[in-house]
C-alpha positions as CSV (number, residue, x, y, z in Angstrom):
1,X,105.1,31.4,21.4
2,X,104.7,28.7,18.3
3,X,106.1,29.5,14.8
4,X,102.9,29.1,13.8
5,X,101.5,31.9,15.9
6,X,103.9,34.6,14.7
7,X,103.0,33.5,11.1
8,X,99.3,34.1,11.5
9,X,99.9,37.1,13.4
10,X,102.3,38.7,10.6
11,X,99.9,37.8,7.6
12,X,97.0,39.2,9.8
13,X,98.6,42.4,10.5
14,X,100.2,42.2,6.4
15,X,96.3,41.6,5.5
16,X,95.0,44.3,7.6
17,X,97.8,47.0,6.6
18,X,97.2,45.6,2.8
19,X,93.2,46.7,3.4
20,X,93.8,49.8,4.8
21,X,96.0,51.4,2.1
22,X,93.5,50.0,-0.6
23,X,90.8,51.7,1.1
24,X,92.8,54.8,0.8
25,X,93.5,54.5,-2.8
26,X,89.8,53.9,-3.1
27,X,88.8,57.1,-1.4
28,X,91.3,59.3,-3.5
29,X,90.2,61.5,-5.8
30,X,93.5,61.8,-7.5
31,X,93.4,58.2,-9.5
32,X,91.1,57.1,-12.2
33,X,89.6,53.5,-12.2
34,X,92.4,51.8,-13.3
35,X,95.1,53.5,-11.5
36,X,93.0,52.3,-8.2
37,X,92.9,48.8,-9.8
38,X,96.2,48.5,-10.2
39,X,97.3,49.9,-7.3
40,X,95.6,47.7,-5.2
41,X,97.0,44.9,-7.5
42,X,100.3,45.8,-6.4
43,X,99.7,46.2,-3.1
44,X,98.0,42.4,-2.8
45,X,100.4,40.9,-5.3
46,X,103.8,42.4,-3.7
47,X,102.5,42.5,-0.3
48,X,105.5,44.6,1.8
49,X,107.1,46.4,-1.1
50,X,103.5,47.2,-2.9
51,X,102.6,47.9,0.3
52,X,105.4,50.7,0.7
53,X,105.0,52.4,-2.5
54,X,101.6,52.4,-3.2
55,X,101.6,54.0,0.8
56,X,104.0,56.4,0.0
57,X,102.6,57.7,-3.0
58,X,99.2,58.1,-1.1
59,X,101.7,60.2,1.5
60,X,102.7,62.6,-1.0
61,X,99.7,63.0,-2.7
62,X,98.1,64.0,0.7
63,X,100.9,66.8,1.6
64,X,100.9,68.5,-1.6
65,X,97.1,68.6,-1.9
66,X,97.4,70.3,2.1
67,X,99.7,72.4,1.3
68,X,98.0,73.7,-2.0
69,X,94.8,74.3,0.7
70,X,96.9,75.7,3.1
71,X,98.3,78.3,-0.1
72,X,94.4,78.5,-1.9
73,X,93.1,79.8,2.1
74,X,96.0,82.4,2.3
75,X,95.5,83.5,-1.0
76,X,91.4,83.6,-1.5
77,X,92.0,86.7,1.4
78,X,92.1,88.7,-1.0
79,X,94.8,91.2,0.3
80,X,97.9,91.5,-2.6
81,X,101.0,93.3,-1.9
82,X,99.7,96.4,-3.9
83,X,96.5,96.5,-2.3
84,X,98.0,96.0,1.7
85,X,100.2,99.0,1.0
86,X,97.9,101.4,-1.3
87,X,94.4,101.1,-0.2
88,X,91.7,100.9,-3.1
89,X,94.1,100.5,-5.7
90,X,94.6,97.2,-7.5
91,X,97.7,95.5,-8.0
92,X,97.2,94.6,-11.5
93,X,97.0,98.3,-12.9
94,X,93.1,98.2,-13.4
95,X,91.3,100.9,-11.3
């Protein structure tokens, strides 16, 4: 295999990996405009090392906003401490 190939082959898959996290930033609902924009500046203009923070931070963002579902499904139930022990009377003192 040429020297050649490999280099293609890493800027392809650099390219392609650079595409995919800018069409994740795109479809997030947690950035305005110009945060996308210049996220996906960094992520073109320091390929790896945009490339690994601007990924990263698309990471967290996904995990907290799961487990802030995962809390919001538990608690729309409906059933509070007060209530699972004393049936028909609120946990917030109001009748």
């Amino acid at each position: 295999m040429s020297t050649d190939l490999i280099v293609i082959i890493s800027i392809g898959a650099l390219c392609i990996a650079n595409a995919w996290v800018c069409v994740g930033v795109l479809r997030s609902p947690w950035y305005s405009s110009m945060q996308m924009a210049l996220q996906c500046a960094l992520v073109w203009f320091l390929p790896v090392i945009g490339l690994i923070i601007v990924w990263c931070v698309l990471q967290s963002h996904s995990n907290t906003q799961h487990t802030n579902l995962e809390f919001q499904t538990q608690k729309d139930q409906g059933v509070g401490g007060g209530e699972f022990n004393h049936p028909g009377v609120s946990g917030s003192g109001e009748s």
